[in-house]
Chimera marker file (.cmm) of the C-alpha trace (Angstrom):
<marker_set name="trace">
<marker id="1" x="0.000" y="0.000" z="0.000" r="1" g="1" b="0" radius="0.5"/>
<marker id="2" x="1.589" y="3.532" z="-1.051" r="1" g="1" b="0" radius="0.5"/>
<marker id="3" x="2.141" y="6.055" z="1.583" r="1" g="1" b="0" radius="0.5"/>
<marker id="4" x="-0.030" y="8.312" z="0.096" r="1" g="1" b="0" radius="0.5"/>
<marker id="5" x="-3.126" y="6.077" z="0.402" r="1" g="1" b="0" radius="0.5"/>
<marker id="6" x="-2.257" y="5.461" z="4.316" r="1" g="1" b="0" radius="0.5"/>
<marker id="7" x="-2.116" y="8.882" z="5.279" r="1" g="1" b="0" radius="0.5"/>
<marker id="8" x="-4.546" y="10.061" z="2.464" r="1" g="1" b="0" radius="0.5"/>
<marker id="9" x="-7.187" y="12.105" z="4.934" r="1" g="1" b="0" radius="0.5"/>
<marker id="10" x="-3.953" y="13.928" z="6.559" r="1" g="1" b="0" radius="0.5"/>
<marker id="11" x="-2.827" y="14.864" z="3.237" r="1" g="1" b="0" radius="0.5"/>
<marker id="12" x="-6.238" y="15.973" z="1.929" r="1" g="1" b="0" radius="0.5"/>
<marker id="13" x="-6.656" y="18.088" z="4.618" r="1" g="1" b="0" radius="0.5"/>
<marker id="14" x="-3.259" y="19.423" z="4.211" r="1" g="1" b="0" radius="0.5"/>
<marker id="15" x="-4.120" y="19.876" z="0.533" r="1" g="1" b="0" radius="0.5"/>
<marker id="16" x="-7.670" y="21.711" z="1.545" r="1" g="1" b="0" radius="0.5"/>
<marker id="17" x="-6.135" y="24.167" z="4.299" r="1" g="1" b="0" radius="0.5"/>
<marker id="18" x="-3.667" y="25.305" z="1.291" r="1" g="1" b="0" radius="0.5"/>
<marker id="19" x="-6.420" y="25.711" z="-0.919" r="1" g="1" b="0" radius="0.5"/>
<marker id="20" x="-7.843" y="27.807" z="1.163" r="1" g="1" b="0" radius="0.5"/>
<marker id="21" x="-5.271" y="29.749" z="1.742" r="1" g="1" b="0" radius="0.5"/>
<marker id="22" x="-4.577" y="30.153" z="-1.914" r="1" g="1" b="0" radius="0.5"/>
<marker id="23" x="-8.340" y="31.657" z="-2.237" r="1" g="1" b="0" radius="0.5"/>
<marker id="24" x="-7.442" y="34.200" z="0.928" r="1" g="1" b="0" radius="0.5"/>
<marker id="25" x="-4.119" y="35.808" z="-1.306" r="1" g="1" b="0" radius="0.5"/>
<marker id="26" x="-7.108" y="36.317" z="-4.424" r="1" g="1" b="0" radius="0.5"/>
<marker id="27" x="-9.127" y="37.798" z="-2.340" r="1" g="1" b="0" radius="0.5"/>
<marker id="28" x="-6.740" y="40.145" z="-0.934" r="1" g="1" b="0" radius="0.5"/>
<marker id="29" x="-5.814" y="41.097" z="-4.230" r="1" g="1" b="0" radius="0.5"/>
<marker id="30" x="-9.226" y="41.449" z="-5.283" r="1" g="1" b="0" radius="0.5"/>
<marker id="31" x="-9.473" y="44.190" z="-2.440" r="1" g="1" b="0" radius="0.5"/>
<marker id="32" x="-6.393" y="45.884" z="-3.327" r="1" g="1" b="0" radius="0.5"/>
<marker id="33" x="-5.396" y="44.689" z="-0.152" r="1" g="1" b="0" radius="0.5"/>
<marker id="34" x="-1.743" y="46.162" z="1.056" r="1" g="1" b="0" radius="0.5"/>
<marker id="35" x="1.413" y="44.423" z="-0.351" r="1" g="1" b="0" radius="0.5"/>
<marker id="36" x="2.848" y="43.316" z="3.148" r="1" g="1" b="0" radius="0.5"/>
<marker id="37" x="-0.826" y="41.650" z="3.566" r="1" g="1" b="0" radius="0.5"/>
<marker id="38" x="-0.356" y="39.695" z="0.625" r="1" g="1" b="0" radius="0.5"/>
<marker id="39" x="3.251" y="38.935" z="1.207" r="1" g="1" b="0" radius="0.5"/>
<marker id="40" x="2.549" y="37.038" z="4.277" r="1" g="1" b="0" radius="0.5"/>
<marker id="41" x="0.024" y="35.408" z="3.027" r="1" g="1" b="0" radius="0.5"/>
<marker id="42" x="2.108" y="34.135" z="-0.192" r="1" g="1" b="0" radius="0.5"/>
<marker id="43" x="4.851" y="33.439" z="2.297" r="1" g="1" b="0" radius="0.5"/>
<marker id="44" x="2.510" y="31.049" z="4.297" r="1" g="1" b="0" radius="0.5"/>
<marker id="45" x="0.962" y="29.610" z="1.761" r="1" g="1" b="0" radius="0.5"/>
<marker id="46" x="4.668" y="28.649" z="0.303" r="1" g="1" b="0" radius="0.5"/>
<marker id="47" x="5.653" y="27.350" z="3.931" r="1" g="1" b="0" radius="0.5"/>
<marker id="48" x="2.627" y="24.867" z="4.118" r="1" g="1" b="0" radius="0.5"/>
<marker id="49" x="3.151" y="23.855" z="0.136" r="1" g="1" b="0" radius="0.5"/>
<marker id="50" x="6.809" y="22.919" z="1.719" r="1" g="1" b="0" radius="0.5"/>
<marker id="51" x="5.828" y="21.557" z="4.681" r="1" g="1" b="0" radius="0.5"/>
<marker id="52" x="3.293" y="19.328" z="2.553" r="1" g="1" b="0" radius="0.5"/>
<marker id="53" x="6.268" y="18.493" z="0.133" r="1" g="1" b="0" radius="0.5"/>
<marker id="54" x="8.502" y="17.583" z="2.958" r="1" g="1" b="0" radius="0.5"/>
<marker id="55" x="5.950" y="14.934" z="4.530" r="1" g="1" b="0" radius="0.5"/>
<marker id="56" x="5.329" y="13.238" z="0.944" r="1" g="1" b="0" radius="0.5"/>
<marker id="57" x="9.267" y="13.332" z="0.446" r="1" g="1" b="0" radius="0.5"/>
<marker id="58" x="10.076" y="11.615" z="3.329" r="1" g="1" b="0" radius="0.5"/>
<marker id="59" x="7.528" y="9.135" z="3.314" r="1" g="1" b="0" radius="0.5"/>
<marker id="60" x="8.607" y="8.470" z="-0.010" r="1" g="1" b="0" radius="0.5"/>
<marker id="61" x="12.412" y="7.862" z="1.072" r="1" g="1" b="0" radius="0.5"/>
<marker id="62" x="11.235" y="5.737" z="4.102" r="1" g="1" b="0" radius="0.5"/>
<marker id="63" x="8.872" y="3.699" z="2.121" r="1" g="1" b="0" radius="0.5"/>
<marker id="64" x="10.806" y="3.736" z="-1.400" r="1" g="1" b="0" radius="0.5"/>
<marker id="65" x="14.389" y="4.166" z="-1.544" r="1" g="1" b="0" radius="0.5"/>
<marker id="66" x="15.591" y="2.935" z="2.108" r="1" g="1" b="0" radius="0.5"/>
<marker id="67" x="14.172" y="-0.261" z="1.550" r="1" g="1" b="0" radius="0.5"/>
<marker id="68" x="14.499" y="-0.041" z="-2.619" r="1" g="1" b="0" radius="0.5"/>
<marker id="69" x="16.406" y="-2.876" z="-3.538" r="1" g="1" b="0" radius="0.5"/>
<marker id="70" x="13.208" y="-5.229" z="-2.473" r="1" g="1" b="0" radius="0.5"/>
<marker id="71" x="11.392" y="-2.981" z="-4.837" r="1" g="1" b="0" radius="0.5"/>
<marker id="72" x="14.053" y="-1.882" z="-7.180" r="1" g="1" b="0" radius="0.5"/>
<marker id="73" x="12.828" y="-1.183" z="-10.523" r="1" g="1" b="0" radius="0.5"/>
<marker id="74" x="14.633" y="-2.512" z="-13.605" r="1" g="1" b="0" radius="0.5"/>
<marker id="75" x="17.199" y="0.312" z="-14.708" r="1" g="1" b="0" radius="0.5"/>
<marker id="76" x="16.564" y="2.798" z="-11.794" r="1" g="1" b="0" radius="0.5"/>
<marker id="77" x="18.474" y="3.606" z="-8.493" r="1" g="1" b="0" radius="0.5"/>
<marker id="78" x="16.904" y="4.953" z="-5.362" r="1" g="1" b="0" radius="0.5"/>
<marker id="79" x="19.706" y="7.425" z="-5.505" r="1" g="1" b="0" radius="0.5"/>
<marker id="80" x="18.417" y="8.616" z="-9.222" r="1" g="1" b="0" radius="0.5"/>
<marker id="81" x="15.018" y="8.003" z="-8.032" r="1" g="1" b="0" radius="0.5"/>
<marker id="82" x="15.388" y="10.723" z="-5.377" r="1" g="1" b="0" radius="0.5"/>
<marker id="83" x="17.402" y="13.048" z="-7.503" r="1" g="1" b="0" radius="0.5"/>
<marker id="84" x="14.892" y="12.800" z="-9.938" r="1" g="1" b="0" radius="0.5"/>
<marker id="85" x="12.646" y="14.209" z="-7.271" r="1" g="1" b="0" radius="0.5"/>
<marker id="86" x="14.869" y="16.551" z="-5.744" r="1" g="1" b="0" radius="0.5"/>
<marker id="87" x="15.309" y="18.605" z="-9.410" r="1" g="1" b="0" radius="0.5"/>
<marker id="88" x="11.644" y="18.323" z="-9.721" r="1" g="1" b="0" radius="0.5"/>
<marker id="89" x="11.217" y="20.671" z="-6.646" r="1" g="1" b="0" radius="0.5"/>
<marker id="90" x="13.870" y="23.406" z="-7.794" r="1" g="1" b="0" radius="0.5"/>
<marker id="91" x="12.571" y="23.767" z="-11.056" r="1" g="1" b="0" radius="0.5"/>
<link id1="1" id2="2" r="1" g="1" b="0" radius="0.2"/>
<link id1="2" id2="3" r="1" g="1" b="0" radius="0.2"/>
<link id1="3" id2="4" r="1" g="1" b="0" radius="0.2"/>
<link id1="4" id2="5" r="1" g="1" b="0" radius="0.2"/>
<link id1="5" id2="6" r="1" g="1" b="0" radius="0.2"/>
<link id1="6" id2="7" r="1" g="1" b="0" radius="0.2"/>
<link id1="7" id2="8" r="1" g="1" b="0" radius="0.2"/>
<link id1="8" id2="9" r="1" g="1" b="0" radius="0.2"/>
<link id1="9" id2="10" r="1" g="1" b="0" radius="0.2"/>
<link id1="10" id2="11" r="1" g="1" b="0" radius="0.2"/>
<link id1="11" id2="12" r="1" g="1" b="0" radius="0.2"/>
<link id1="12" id2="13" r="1" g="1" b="0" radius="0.2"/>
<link id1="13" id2="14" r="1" g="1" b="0" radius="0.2"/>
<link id1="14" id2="15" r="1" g="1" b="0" radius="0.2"/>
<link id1="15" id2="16" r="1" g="1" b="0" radius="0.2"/>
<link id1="16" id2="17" r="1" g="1" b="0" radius="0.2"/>
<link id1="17" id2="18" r="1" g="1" b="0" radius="0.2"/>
<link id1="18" id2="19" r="1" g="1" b="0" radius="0.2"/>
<link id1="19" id2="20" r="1" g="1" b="0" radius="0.2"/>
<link id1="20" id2="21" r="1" g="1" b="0" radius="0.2"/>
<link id1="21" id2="22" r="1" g="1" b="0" radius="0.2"/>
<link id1="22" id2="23" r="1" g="1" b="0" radius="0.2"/>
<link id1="23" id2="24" r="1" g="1" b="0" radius="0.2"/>
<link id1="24" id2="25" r="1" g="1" b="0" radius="0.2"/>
<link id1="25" id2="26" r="1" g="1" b="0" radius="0.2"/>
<link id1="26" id2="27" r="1" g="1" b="0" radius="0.2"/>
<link id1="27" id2="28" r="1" g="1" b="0" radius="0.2"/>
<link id1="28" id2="29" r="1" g="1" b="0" radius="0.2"/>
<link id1="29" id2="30" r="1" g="1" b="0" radius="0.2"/>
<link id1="30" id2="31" r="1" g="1" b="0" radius="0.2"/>
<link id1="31" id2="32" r="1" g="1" b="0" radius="0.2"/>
<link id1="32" id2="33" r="1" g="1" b="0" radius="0.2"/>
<link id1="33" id2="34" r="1" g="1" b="0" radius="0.2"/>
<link id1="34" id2="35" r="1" g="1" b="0" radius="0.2"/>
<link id1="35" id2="36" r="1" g="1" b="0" radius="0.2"/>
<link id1="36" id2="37" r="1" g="1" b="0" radius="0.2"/>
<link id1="37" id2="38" r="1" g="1" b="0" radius="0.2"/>
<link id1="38" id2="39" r="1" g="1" b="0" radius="0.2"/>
<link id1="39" id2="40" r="1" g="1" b="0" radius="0.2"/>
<link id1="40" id2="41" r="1" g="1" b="0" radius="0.2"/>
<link id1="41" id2="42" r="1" g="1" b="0" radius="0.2"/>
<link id1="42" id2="43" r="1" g="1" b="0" radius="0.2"/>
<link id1="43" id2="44" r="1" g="1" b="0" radius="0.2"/>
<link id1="44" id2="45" r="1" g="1" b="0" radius="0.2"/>
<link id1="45" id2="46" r="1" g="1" b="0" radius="0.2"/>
<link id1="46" id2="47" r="1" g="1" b="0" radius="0.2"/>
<link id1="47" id2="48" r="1" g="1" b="0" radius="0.2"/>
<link id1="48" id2="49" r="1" g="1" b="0" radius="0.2"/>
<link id1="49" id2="50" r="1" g="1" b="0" radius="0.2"/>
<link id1="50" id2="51" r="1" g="1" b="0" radius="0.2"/>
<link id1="51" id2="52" r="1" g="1" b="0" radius="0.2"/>
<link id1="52" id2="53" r="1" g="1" b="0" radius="0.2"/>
<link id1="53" id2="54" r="1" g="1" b="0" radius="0.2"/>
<link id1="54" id2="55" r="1" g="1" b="0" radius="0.2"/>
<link id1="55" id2="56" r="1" g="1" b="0" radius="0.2"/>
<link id1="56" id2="57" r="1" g="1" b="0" radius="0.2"/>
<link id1="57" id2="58" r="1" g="1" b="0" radius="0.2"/>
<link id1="58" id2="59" r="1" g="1" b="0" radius="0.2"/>
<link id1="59" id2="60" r="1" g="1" b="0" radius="0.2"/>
<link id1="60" id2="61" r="1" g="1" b="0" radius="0.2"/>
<link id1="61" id2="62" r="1" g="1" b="0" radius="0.2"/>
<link id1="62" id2="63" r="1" g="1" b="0" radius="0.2"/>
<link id1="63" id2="64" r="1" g="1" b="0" radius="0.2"/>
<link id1="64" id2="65" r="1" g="1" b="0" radius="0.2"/>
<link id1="65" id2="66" r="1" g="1" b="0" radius="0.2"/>
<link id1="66" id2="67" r="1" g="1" b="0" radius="0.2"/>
<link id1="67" id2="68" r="1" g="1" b="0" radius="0.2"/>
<link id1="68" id2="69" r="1" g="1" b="0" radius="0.2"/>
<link id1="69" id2="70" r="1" g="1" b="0" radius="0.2"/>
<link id1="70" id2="71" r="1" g="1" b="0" radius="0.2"/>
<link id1="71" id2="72" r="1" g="1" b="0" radius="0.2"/>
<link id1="72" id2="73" r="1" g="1" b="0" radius="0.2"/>
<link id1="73" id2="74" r="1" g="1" b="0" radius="0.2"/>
<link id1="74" id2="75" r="1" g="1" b="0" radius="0.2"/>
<link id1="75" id2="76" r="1" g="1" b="0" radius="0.2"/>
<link id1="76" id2="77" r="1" g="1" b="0" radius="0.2"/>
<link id1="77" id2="78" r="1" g="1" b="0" radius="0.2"/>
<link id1="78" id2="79" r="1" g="1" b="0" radius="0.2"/>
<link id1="79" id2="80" r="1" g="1" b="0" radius="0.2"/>
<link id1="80" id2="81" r="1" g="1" b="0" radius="0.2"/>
<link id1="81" id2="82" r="1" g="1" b="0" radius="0.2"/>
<link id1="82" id2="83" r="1" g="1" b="0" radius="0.2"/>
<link id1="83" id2="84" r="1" g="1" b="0" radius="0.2"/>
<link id1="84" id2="85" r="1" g="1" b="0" radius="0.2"/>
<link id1="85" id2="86" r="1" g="1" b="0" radius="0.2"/>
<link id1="86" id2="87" r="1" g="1" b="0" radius="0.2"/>
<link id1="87" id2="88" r="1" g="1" b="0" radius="0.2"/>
<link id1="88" id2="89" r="1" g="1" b="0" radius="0.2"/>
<link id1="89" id2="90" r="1" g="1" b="0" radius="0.2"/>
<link id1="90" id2="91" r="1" g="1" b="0" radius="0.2"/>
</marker_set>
């Protein structure tokens, strides 16, 4: 069973409080709210997208790549798996 289906509700919630906090930053621009307003609000909304991306990431590690040669896939290393996932978040 994937991490993300065990701890699906946590991370749905997760996903739901961002949303909502995504909606609060257009409707402070909608109201020509002031630019420190919405700067805090971007800011949190960016901490909880990393603290959401940090949870996922390290379940992934602990369930994927610790563990990965009893799941290794043909061709690909845990190392290039989590590379692969590490440029995905810089980009």
């Amino acid at each position: 069973m994937s991490h993300t289906i065990r701890e699906k509700q946590k991370l749905l919630n997760r996903v739901r409080r961002i949303k909502g906090q995504v909606e609060a930053i257009e409707r402070a621009l909608e109201e020509e709210r002031e630019c420190v307003d919405v700067l805090q609000q971007i800011a949190g909304c960016r901490g909880a997208m990393n603290g959401l991306l940090a949870v996922v990431l390290e379940d992934h590690i602990r369930s994927h790549l610790v563990d990965a040669e009893s799941h290794k896939e043909p061709g690909v290393s845990a190392t290039d798996q989590l590379i692969e996932v590490v440029h995905s978040y810089f980009k």
